[in-house]
TIMI-2910 file (N, C-alpha, C, CB; in pm, 1 decimal, decimal comma, always signed):
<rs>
+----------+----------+----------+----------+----------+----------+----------+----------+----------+----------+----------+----------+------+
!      n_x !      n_y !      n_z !     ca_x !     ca_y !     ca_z !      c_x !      c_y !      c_z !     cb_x !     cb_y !     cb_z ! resn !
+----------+----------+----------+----------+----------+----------+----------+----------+----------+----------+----------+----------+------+
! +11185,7 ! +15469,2 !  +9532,8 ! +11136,6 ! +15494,0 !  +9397,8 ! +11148,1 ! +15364,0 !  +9318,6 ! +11216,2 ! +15610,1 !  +9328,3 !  Unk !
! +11011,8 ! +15332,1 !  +9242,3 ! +11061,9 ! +15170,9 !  +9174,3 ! +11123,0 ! +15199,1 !  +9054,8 ! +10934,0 ! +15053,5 !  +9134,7 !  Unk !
! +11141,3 ! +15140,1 !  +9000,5 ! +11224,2 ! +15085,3 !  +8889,6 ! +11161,7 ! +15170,9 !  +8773,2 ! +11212,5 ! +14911,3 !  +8868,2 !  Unk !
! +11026,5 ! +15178,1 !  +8727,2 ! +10964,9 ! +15244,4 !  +8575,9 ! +10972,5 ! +15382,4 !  +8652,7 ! +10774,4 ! +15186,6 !  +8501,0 !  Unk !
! +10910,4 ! +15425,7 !  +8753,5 ! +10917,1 ! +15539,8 !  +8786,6 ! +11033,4 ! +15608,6 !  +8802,8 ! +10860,5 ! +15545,6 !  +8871,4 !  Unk !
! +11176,5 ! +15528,4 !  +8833,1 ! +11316,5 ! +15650,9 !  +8768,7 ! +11317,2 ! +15656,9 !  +8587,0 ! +11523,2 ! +15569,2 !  +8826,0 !  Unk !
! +11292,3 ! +15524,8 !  +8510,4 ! +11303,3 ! +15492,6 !  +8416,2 ! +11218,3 ! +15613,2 !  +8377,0 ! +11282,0 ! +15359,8 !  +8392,1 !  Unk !
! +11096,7 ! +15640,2 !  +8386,9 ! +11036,6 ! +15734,0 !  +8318,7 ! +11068,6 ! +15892,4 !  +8327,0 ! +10917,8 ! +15711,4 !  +8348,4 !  Unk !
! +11149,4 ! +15888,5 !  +8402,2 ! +11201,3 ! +16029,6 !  +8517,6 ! +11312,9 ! +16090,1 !  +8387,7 ! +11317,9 ! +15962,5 !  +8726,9 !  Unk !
! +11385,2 ! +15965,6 !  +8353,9 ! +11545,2 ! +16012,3 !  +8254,8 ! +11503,5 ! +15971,4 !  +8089,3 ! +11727,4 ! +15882,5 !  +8314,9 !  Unk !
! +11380,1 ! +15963,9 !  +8075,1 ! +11395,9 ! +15880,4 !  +7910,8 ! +11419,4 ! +16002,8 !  +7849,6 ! +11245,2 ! +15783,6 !  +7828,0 !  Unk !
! +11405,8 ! +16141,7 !  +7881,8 ! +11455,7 ! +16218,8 !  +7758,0 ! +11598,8 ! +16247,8 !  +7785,2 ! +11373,6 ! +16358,0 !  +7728,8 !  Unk !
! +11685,7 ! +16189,0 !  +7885,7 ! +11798,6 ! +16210,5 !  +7902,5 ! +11894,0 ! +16064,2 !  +7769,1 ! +11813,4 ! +16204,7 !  +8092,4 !  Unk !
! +11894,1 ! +16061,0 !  +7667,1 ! +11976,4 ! +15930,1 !  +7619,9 ! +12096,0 ! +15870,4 !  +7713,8 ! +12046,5 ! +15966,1 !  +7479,6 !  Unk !
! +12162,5 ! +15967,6 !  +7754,3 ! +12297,3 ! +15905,0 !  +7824,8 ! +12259,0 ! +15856,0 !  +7936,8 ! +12415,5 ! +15999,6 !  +7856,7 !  Unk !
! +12203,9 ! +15974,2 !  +7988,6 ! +12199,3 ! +15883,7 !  +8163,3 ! +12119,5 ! +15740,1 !  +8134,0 ! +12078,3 ! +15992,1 !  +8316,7 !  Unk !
! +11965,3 ! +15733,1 !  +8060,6 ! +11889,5 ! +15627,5 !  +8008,1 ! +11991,8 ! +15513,0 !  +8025,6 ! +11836,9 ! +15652,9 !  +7855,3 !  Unk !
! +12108,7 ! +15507,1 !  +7905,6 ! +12136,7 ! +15428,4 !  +7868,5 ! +12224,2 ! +15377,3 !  +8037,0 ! +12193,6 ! +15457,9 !  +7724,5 !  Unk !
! +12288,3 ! +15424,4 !  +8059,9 ! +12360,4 ! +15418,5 !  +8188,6 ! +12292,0 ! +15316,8 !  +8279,6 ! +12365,0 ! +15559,7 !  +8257,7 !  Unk !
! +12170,8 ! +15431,2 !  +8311,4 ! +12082,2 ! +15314,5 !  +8380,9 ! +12012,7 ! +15229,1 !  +8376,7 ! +12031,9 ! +15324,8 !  +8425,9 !  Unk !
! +11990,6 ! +15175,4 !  +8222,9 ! +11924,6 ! +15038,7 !  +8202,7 ! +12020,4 ! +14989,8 !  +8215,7 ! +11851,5 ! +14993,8 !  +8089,1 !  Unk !
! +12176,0 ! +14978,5 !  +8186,2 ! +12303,1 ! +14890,5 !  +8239,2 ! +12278,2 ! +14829,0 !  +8347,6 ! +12425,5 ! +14961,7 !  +8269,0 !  Unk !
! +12246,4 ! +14929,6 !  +8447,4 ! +12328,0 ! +14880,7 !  +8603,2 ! +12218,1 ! +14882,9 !  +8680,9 ! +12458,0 ! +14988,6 !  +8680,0 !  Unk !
! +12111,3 ! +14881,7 !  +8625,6 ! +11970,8 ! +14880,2 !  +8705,6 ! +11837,3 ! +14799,5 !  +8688,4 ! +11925,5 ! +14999,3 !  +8695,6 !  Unk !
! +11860,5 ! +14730,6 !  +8526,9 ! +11744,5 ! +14652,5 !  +8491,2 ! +11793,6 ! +14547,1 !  +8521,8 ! +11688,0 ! +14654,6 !  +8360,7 !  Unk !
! +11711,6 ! +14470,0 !  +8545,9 ! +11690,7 ! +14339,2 !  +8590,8 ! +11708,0 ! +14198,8 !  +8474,0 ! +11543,8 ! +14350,4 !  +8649,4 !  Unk !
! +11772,8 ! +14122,9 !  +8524,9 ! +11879,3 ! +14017,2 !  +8442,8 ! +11770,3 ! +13906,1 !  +8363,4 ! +12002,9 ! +13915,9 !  +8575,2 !  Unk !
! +11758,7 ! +13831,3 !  +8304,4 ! +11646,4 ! +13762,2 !  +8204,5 ! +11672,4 ! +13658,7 !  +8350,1 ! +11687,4 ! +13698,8 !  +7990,8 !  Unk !
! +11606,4 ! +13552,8 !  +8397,4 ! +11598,2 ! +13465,5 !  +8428,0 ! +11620,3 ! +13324,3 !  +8377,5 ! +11530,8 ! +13490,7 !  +8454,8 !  Unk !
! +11709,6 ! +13260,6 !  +8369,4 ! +11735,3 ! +13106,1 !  +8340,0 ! +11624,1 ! +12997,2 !  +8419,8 ! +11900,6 ! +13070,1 !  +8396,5 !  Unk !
! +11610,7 ! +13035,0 !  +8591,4 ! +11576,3 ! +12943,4 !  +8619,4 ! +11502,9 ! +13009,4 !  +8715,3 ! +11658,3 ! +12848,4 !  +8635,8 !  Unk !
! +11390,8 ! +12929,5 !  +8837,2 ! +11305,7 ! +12986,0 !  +8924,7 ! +11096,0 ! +12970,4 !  +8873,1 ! +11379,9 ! +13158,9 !  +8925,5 !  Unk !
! +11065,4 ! +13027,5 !  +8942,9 ! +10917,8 ! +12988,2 !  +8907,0 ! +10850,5 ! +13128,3 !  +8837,1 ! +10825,1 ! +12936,2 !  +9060,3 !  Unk !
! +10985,0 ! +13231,0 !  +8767,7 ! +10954,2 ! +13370,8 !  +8705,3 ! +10994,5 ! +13323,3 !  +8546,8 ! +11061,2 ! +13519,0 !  +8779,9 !  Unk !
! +11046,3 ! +13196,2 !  +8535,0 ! +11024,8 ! +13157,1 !  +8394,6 ! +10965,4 ! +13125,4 !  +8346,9 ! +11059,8 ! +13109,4 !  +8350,1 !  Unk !
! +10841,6 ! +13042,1 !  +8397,0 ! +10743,9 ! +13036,5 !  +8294,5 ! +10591,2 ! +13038,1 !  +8426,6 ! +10774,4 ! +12865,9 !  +8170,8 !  Unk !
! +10532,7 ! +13132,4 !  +8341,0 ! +10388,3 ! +13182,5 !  +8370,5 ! +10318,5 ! +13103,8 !  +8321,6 ! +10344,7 ! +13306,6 !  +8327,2 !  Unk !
! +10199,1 ! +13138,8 !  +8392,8 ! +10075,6 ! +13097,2 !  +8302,0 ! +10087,4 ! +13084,2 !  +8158,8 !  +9971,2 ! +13189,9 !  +8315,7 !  Unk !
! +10040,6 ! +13070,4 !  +8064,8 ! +10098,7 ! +13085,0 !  +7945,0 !  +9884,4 ! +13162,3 !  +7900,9 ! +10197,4 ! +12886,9 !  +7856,5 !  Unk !
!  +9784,1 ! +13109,0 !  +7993,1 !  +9671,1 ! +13180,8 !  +7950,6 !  +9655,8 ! +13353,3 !  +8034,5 !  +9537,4 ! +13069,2 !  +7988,2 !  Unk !
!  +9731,6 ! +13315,4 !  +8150,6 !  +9689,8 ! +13510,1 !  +8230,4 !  +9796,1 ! +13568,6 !  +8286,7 !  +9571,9 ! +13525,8 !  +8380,2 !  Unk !
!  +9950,1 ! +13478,5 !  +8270,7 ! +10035,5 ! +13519,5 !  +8318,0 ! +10109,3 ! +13515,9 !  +8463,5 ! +10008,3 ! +13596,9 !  +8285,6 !  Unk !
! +10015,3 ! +13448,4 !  +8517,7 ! +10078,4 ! +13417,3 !  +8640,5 ! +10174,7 ! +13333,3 !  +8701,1 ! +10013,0 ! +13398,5 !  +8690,9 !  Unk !
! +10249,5 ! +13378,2 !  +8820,2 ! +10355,9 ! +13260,0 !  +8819,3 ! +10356,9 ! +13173,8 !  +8937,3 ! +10497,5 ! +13312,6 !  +8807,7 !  Unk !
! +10256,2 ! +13195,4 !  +8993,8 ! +10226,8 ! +13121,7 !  +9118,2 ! +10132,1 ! +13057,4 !  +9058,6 ! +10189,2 ! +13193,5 !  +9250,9 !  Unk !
! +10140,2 ! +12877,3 !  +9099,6 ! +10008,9 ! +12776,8 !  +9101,0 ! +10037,3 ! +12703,1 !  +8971,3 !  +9842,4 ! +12858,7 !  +9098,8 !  Unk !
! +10172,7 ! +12733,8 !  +8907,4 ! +10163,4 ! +12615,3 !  +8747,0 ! +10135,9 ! +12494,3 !  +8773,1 ! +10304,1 ! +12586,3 !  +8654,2 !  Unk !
! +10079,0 ! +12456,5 !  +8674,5 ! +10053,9 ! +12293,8 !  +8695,2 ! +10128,4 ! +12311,6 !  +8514,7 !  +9830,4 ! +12209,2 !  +8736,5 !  Unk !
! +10296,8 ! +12231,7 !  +8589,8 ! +10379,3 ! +12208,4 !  +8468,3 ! +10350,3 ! +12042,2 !  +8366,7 ! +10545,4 ! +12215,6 !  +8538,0 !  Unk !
! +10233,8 ! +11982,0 !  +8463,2 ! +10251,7 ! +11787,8 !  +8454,6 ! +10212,2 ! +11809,6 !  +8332,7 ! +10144,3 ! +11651,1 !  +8558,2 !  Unk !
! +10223,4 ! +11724,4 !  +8222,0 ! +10193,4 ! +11670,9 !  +8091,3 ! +10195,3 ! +11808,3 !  +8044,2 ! +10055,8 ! +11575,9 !  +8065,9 !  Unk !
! +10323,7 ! +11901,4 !  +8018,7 ! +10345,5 ! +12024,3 !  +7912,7 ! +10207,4 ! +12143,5 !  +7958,2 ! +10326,4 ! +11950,1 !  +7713,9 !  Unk !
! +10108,2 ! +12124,5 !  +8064,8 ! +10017,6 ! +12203,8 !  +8033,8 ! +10065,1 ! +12354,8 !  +8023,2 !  +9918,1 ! +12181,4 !  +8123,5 !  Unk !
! +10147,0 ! +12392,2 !  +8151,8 ! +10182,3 ! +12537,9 !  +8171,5 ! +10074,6 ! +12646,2 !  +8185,4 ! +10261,3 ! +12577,5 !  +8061,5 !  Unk !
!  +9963,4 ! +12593,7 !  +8264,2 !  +9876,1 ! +12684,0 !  +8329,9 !  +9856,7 ! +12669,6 !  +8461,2 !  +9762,5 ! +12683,8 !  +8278,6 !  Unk !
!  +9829,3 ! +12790,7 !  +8553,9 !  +9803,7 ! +12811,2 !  +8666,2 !  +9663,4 ! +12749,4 !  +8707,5 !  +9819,6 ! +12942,0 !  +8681,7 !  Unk !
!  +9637,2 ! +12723,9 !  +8841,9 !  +9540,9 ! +12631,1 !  +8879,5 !  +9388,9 ! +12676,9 !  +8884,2 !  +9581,0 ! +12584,3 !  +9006,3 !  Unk !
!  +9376,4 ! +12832,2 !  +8869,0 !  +9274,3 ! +12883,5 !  +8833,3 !  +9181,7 ! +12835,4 !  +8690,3 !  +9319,2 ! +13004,4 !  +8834,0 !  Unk !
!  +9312,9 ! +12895,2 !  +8566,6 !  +9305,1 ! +12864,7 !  +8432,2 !  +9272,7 ! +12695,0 !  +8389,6 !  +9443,6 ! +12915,7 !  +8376,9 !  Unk !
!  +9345,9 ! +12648,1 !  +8452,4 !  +9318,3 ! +12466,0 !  +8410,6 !  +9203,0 ! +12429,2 !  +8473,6 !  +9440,7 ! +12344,1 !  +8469,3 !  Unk !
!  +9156,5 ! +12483,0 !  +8609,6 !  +8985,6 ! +12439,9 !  +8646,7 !  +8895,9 ! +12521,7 !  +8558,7 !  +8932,5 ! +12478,3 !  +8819,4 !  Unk !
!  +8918,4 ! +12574,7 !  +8510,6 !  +8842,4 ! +12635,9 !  +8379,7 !  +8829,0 ! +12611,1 !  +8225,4 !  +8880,4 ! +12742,2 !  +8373,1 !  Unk !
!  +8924,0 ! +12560,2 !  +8181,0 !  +8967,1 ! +12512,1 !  +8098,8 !  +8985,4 ! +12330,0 !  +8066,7 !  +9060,0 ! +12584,0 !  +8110,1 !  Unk !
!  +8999,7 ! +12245,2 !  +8220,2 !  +9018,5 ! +12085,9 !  +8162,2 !  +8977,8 ! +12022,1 !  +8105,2 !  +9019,7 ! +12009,9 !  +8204,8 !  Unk !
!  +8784,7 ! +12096,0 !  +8113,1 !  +8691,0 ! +11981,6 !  +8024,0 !  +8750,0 ! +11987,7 !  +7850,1 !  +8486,8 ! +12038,8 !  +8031,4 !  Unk !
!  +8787,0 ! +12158,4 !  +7798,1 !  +8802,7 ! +12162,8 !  +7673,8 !  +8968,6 ! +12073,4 !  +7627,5 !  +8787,8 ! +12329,6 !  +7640,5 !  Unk !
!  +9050,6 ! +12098,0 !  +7754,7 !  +9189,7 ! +11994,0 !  +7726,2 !  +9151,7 ! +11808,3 !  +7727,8 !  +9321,2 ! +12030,3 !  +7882,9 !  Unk !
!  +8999,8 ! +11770,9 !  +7797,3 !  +8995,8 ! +11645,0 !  +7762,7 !  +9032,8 ! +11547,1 !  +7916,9 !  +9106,4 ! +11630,3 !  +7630,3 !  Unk !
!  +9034,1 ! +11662,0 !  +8019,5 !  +9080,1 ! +11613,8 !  +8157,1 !  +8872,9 ! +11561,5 !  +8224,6 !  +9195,2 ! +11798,8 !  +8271,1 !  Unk !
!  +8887,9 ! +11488,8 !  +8288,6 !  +8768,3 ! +11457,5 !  +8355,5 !  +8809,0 ! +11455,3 !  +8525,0 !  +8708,4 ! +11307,0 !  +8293,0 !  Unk !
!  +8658,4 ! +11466,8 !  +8574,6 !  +8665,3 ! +11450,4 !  +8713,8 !  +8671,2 ! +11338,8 !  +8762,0 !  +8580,2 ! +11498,5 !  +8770,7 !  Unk !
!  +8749,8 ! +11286,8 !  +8837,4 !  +8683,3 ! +11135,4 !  +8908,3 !  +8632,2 ! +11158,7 !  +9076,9 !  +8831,4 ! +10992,6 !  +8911,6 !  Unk !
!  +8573,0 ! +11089,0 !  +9102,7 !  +8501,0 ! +11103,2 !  +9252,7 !  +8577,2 ! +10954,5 !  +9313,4 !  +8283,9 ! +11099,6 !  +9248,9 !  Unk !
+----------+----------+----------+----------+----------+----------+----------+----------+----------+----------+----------+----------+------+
</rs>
């Protein structure tokens, strides 16, 4: 059973609820490649972190001409 699907199972229970967001939700992240997403679709695979961009490699080939990036051959 995942995680929203018990969560949704006890929300009219308050106690147990509270119980089990304690010992069952999942911890904020400091570090890893689940801290920062895409910042345009959310994804966390493929950042291109170089010069602050913080978009995935889909989003920035879509987007470079308007950031001012060019092609070279």
């Amino acid at each position: 059973m995942s995680f929203e699907n018990a969560k949704k199972q006890i929300e009219a229970k308050p106690v147990k609820l509270a119980r089990f967001m304690k010992f069952n939700s999942s911890k904020p992240r400091k570090f890893g490649k689940a801290v920062k997403p895409c910042r345009r679709c959310g994804k966390t695979e493929g950042v291109v972190h170089k010069y602050g961009l913080s978009y995935c490699r889909q989003c920035f080939r879509e987007i470079a001409r308007e950031l001012g990036f060019e092609k070279y051959q």
